[in-house]
ZAMAR-502962 format. One line per 5 residues: number of its first residue (from 1); for each residue x, y, z of C-alpha. Coordinates in steps of 0.25 Angstrom, whole numbers, plus 5000, padded with zeros to 4 digits. Each point is the difference from the previous one (the first is absolute). Layout:
residues N
NUM = X:Y:Z  ...
This chain:
residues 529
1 = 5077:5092:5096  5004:5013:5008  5014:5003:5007  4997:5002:5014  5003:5015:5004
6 = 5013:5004:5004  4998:5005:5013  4993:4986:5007  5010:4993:5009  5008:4988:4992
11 = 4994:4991:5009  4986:5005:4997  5005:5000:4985  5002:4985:5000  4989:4997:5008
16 = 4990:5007:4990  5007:4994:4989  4998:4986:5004  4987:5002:5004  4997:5004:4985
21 = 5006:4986:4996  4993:4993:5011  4987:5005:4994  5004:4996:4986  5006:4987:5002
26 = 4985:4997:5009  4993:5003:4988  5007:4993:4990  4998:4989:5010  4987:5002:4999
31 = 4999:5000:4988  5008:4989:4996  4989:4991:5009  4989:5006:4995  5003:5000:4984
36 = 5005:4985:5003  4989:4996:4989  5004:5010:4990  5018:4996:5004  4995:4986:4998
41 = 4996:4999:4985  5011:5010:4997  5010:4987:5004  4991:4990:4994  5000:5010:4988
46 = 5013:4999:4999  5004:4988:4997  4994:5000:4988  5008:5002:4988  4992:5014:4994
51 = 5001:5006:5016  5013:4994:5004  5006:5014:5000  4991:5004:5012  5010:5000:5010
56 = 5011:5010:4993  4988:5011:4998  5001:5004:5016  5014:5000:5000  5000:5009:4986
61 = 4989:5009:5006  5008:5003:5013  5011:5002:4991  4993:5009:4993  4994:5007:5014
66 = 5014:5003:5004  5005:5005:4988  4989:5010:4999  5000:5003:5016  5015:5006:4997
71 = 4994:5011:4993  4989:5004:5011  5003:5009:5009  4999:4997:5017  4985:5008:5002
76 = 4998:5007:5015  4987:5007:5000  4988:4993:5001  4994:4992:4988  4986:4995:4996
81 = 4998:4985:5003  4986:4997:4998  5000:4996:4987  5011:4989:5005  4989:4997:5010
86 = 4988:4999:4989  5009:4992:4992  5004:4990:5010  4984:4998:5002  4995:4997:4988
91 = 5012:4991:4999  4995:4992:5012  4986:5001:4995  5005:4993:4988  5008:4990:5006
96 = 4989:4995:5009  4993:4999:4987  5009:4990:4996  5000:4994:5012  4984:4997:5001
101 = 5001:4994:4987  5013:4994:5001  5006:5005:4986  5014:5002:5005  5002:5009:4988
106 = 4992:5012:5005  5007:4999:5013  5013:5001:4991  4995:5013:4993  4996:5005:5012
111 = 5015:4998:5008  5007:5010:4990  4990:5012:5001  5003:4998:5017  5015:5002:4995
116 = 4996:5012:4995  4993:5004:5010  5010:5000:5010  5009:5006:4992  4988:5013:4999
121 = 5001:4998:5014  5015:5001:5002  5002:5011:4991  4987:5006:4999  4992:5004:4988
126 = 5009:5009:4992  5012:4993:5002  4995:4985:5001  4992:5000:4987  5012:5004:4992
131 = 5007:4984:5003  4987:4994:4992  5011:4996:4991  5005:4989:5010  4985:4997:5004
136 = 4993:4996:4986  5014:4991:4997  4994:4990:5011  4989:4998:4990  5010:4991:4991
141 = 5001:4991:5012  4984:4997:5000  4995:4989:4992  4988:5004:4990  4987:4996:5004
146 = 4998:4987:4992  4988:5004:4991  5009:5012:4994  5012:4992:5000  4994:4989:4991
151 = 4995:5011:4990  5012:5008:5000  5010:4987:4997  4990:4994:4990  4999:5013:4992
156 = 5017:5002:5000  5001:4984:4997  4990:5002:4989  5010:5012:4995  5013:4993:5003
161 = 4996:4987:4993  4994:5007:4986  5013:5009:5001  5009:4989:5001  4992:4991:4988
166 = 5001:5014:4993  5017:5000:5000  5002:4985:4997  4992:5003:4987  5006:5009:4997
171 = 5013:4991:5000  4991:4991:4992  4998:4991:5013  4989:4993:4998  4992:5000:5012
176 = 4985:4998:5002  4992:5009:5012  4989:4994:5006  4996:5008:5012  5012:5000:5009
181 = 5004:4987:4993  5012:5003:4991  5004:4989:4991  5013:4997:4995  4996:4988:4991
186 = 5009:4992:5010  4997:5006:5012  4988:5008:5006  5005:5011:5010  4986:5000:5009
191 = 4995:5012:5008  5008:4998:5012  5012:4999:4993  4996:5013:4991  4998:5009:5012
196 = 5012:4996:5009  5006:5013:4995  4989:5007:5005  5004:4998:5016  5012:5009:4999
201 = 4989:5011:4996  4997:5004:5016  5016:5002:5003  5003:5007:4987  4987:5010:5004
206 = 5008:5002:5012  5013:5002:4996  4994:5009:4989  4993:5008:5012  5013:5003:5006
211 = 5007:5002:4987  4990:5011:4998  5001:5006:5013  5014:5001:5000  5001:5005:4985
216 = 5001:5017:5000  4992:5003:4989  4986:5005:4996  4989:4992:5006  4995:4997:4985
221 = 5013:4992:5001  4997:4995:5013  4988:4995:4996  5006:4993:4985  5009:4994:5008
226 = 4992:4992:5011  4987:4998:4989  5011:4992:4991  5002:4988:5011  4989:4993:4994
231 = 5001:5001:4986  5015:4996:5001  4997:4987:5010  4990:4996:4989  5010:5002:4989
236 = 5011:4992:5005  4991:4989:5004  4997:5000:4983  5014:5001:4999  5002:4988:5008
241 = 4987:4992:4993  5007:5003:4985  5013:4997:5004  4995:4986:5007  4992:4999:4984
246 = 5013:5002:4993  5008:4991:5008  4989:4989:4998  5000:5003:4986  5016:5000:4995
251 = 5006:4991:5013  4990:4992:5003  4992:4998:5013  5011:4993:5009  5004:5014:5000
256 = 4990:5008:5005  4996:4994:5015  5016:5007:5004  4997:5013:4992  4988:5001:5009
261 = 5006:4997:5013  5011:5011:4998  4990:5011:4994  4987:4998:5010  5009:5004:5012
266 = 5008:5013:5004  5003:5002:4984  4989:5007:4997  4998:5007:5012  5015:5007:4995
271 = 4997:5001:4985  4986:5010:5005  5009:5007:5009  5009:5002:4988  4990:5004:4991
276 = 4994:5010:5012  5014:5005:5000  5001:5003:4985  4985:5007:5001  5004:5012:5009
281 = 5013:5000:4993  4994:5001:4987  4990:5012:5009  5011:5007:5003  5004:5004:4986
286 = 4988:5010:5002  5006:5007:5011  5008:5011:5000  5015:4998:5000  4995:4986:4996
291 = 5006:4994:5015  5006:4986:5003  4992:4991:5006  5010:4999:5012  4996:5015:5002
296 = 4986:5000:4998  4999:4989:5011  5000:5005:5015  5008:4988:5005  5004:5008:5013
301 = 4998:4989:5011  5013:5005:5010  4996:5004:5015  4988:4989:5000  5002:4995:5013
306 = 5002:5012:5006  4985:5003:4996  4997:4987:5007  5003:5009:5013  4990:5007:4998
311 = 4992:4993:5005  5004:5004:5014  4994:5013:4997  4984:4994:4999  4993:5011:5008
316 = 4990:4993:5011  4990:5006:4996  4986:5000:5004  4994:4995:4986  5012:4989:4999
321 = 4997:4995:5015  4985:4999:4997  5004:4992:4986  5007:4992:5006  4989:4997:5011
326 = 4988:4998:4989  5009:4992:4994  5003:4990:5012  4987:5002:5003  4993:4996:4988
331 = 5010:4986:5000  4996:4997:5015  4985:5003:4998  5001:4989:4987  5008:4990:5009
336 = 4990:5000:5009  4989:5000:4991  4994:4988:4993  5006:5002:4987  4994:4999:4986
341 = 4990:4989:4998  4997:4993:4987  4986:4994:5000  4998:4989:4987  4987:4997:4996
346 = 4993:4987:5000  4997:4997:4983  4999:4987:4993  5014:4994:4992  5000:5001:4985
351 = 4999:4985:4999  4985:5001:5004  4997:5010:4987  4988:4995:4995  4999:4991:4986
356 = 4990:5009:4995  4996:5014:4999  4988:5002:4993  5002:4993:4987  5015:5002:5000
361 = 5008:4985:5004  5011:5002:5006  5012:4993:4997  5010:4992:5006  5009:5008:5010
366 = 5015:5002:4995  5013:5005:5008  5008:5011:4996  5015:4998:4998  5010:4998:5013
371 = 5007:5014:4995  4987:5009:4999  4994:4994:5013  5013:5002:5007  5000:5015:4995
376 = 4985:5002:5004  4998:4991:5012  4987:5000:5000  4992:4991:5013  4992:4996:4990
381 = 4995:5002:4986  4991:4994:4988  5005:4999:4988  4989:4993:4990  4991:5003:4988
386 = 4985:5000:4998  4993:4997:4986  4987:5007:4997  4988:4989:4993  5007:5006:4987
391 = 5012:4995:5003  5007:5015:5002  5011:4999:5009  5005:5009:5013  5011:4997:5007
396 = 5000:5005:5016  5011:5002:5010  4997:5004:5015  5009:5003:5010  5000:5001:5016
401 = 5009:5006:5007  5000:4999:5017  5009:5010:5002  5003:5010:4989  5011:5006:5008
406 = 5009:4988:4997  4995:4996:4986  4988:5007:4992  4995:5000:4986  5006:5003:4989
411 = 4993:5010:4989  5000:4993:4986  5005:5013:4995  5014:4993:5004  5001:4987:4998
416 = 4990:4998:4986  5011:5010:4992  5012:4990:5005  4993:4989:4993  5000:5007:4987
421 = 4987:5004:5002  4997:5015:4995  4989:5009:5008  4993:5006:4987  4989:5007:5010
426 = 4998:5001:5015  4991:5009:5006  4993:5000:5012  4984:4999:4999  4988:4998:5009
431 = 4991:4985:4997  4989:5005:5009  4992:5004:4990  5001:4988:4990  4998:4992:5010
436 = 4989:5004:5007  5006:5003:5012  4996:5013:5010  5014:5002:5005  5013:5003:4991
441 = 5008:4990:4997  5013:5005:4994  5008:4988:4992  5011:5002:4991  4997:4998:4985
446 = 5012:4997:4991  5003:4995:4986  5012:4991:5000  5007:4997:4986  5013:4990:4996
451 = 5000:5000:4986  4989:4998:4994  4993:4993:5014  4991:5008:5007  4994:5000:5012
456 = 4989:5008:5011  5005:5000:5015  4992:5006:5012  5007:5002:5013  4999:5004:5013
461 = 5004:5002:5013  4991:4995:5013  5004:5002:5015  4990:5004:5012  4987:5000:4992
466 = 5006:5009:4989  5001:5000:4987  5012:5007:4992  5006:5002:4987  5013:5008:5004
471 = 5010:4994:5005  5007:5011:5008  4986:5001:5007  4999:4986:5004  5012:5004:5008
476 = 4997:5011:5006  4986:4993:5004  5010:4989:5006  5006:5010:5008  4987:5006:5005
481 = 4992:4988:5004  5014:4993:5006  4999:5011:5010  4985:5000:5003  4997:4986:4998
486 = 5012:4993:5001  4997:4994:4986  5009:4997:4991  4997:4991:4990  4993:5001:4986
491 = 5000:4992:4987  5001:5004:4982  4989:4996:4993  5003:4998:4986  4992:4994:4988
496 = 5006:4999:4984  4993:4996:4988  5006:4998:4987  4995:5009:4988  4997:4993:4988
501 = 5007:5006:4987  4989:5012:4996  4992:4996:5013  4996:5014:5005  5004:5004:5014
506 = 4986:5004:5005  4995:4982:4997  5011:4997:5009  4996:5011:5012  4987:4994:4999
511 = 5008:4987:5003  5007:5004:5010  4988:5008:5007  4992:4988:4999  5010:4992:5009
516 = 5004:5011:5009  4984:5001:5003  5001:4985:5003  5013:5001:5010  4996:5011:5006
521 = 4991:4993:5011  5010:4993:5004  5013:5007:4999  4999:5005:5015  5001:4985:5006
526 = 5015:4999:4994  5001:5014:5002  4995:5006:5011  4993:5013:5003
């Protein structure tokens, strides 16, 4: 953003200036259309209770802009703008990824690295890439993509609940844990109830963000400070589970629905921020002089405003009129343009699975609980078992999904722990071999243990004629083939056997193998290649 020189008449002055805006306000325009996808999730995102901070973090990171903007000089010489023009690219190139395969996420991503790149074209290079601080805040605004979020929240709710079964015994609370059931004798506090604090962890990384930007100090303090978010949001979640457990304990249930009312909300949003504030008061006791924390905090927000101006200072550039005409351009040309297309296969519905496969019967087909199909929405799924002539037991679970964009598969990695079960293995191994097979065929292989029960799974991912085991791969394959092939759907394959007490794992993979040999040939009807 340049003054325009002194010796241009004032009417040629204005004229330039508003033609900088005039460019600026066509590109935002353009990309308001074109990154609709992306601006779409964001407000569906939003309304749910762990993103409903979304629409604050704009507002912060433009705070955040102008506050630094005070400190940058008004450049006049020329600057280097293609890096803004590189960035702004590949952030269309990515967008239109997102688009093709209709994961409004990916559009999301890629509408903050086009923010920064109109700031790098604004302010070119050297000056632009110093108001990155501003820029990544957006992230907290994002919603995580679901595969990650589900690993992330299961791990802190296995934390927060062990933690809070930790504290009430050592008030001599007795309290039973079984997965991510606590159990007060009178009262079980189930998982959704033991990871509510857990949705105030995305705001507290965000104000801890801007607590540590804002803190003067070493970047070691920087960094302590805005790492700590999650360890205190877990915390204070076991906190609230003790004090719930205590309350049950010495006042009786009748007590504890109110407790929870008042310590879910806003209360424990304010008790982390306490604690973040008593964290970099307590760093500052390392610092010379040993400053307060009123002086160690850059709170200087005066003259805002008159930043805002600024703005009437956007240089019409070259590079910020061809962004913002690539930038209309690429929302017209997908106006125009046919659009994503989802293609569904034709396959058979799981009620048609056969009775028998090989010498295996298979049993009677069961449902899975309103609460787990509501959370999984599956089009259509088996749940069953098959006995063996020796009367050995597997239990099987299939899933299809239409459109994995709205609802996908679930690893067992996430949901077996909340039921109590422990993963005692998990690796990830190739069955081509044992079963004869010319091509890979990668499974996972897991031990499973609740007490003294044990048991064998195999899982796996299949979508498009692939086979996979990662999870994280299975969406990157989603992304790929929603943009070539406009598929989008895909299924879980899981099988469990029970292992007898002293049974050694290797009798039950033959088990297993010998029904997996016996479904393969006809897994592709219910899940198509």
């Amino acid at each position: 953003m340049n003054d325009a020189p002194a010796h241009l008449p004032d009417r040629l002055v204005a004229r330039t200036r508003l033609a900088g805006l005039f460019w600026l306000a066509f590109a935002t325009l353009g990309a308001f259309i074109f990154f609709w996808q992306g601006i779409e999730t964001l407000l569906v995102s939003w309304k749910q209770p762990e993103y409903s901070h979304g629409p604050l973090i704009p507002v912060l990171s433009a705070i955040l802009f102008l506050r630094q903007l005070k400190e940058e000089p008004i450049h006049t010489g020329p600057v280097n703008r293609i890096p803004g023009l590189v960035l702004l690219g590949l952030s269309l190139i990515l967008a239109l990824f997102g688009k093709m395969a209709e994961i409004g996420d990916v559009t999301a991503y890629a509408l903050i690295l086009w923010v920064g790149a109109i700031l790098l074209i604004s302010f070119g290079w050297d000056q632009g890439r110093r108001f990155w601080p501003p820029v990544v805040h957006l992230a907290f605004m994002l919603p995580l993509p679901g595969v990650l979020y589900y690993k992330v929240s299961t791990d802190l709710q296995f934390i927060s609940s062990e933690l809070g079964v930790w504290f009430l015994k050592l008030l001599n609370v007795p309290v039973f844990l079984d997965g991510n059931v606590i159990d007060l004798g009178v009262m079980k506090l189930h998982v959704a109830e033991a990871c509510s604090g857990l949705r105030y962890l995305f705001p507290i990384l965000s104000f801890s963000y801007i607590f540590a930007v804002l803190f003067q100090g070493p970047m070691t303090h920087k960094a302590i400070l805005l790492l700590s978010a999650a360890p205190i949001s877990v915390l204070m979640n076991s906190v609230r589970i003790a004090m719930a457990g205590v309350i049950v304990q010495y006042f009786g249930i009748d007590h504890v629905e109110g407790f929870s009312h008042f310590f879910e909300g806003w209360v424990i949003f304010i008790l982390c921020v306490l604690l973040l504030f008593a964290l970099a008061r307590f760093l500052l006791l390392f610092r010379p002089g040993r400053p307060s924390l009123v002086d160690a905090m850059d709170l200087e927000y005066s003259g805002l405003v008159e930043q805002s101006r600024r703005l009437l200072l956007v240089e019409p550039s070259r590079s910020l009129a061809a962004a913002a005409v690539i930038t209309a351009l690429a929302a017209l040309a997908w106006q125009v343009s046919p659009g994503a297309r989802t293609v569904t296969p034709d396959r058979a519905d799981f009620a048609a699975f056969p009775d028998r496969l090989g010498d295996w019967t298979v049993g009677r087909r069961d449902a899975l609980p309103p609460d787990i199909t509501a959370i999984l929405n599956p089009q259509d799924y088996l749940l069953t078992s098959a006995t063996n002539p020796a009367g050995e037991r597997v239990d099987i679970f299939l899933s299809w999904f239409s459109d994995q964009t709205v609802s996908g598969a679930h690893s067992p990695e996430v949901c077996l722990p909340g039921a109590g079960w422990e993963f005692s293995t998990l690796d990830r191994v190739d069955l081509g071999p044992a079963l004869g097979l010319a091509r890979p065929y990668p499974v996972n292989r897991a031990i499973l243990q609740f007490g003294e029960e044990r048991l064998l799974a195999y899982y796996f991912f299949r979508q498009n004629g692939r086979q996979l085991a990662w999870d994280f791969g299975s969406k990157l394959w989603l992304l790929w083939d929603g943009v070539l092939d406009g598929r989008k759907d895909g299924g879980l394959v899981r099988i469990i056997t029970p292992l007898a007490r002293g049974e050694d794992p290797a009798a039950a993979d033959r088990r297993l193998q010998d029904l997996l040999l016996r479904m393969e040939p006809v897994l592709s009807d219910y899940l198509p290649d």
